[in-house]
C-alpha positions as CSV (number, residue, x, y, z in Angstrom):
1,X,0.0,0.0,0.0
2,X,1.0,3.5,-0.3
3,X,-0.1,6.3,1.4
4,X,-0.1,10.4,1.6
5,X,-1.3,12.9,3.5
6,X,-2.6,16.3,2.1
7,X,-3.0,19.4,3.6
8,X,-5.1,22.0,1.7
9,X,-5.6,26.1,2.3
10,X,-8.4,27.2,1.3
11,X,-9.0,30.8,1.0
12,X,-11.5,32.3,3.8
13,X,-14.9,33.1,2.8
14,X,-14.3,29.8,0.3
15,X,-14.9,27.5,2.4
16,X,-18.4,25.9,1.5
17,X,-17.7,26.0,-2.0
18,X,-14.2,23.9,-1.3
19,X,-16.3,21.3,0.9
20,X,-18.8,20.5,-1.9
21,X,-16.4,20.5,-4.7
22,X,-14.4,18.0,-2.9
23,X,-17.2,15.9,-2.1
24,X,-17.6,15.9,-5.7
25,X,-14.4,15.0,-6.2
26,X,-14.3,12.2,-3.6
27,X,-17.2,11.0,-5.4
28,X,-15.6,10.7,-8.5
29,X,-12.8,9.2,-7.6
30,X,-14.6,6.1,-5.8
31,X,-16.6,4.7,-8.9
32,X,-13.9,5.7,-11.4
33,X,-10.5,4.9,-9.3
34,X,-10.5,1.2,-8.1
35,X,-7.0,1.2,-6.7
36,X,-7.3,4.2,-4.7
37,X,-8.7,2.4,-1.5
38,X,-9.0,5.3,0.6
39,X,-9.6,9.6,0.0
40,X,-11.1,10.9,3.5
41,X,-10.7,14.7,3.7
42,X,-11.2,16.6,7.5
43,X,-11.5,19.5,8.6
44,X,-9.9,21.1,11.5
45,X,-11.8,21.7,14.2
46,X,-10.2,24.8,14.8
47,X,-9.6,25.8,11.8
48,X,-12.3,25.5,9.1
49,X,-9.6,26.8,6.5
50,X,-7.4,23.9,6.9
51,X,-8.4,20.5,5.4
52,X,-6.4,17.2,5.9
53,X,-6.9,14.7,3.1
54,X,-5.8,10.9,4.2
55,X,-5.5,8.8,0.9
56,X,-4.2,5.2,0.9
57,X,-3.5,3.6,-2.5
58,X,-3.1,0.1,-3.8
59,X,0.8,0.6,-4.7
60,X,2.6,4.0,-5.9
61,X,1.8,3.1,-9.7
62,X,-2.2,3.5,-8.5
63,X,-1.4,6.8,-6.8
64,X,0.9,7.9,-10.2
65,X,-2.1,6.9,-12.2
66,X,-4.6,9.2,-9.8
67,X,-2.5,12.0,-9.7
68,X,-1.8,12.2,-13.4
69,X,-5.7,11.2,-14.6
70,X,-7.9,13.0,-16.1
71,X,-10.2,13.6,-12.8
72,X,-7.3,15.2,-10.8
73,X,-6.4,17.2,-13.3
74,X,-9.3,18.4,-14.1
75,X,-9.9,19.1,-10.4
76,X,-6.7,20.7,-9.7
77,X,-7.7,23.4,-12.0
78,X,-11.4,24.2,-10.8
79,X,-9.9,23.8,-7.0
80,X,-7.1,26.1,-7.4
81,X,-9.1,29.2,-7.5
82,X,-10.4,28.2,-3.8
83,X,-6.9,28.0,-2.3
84,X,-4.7,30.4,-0.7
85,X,-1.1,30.6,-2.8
86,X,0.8,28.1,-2.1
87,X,-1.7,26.0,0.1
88,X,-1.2,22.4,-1.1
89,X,1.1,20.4,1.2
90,X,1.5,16.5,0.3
91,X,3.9,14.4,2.2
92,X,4.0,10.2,1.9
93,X,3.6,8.0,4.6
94,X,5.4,5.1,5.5
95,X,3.1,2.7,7.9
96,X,4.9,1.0,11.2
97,X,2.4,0.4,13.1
98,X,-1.3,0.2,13.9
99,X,-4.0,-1.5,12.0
100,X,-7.5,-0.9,10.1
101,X,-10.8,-2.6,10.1
């Protein structure tokens, strides 16, 4: 498996308009992306600007193949308008521990 985390800036004001565009985009992803197992996005609590996005992928080829398809791209564009500059933050995970249900 391969994982990331995301962390997204939206621009204030922005915010409604970034939470239903990405539950588009979640949407999207689960009936057309198979080997992308997981795409959870949260919001903190104390900060409504600030969304985490958890995504687990079959291997690194399925989270190439997300991140270079046609949905993402697409998305990237529309999405980028709701950001602050520079507000995309993606780091990979490596798993040591724990488990999931």
């Amino acid at each position: 498996m391969f994982a990331i985390m995301a962390t997204l800036r939206v621009q204030k004001g922005k915010e409604e308009e970034a939470e239903a565009f990405l539950q588009e985009l979640a949407s999207r992803v689960e009936a057309q992306e198979p080997a992308t197992l997981t795409y959870l996005f949260h919001r903190l609590q104390n900060d409504p600007n600030t969304i985490i996005v958890f995504e687990v992928y079959k291997d690194e080829a399925a989270f190439e193949a997300h991140r270079r398809g046609p949905i993402l791209r697409e998305a990237a564009n529309k999405f980028a308008s709701l950001l602050e500059p520079g507000g995309v933050e993606i780091k990979v995970l490596e798993r040591f521990a724990g488990f999931q249900r």
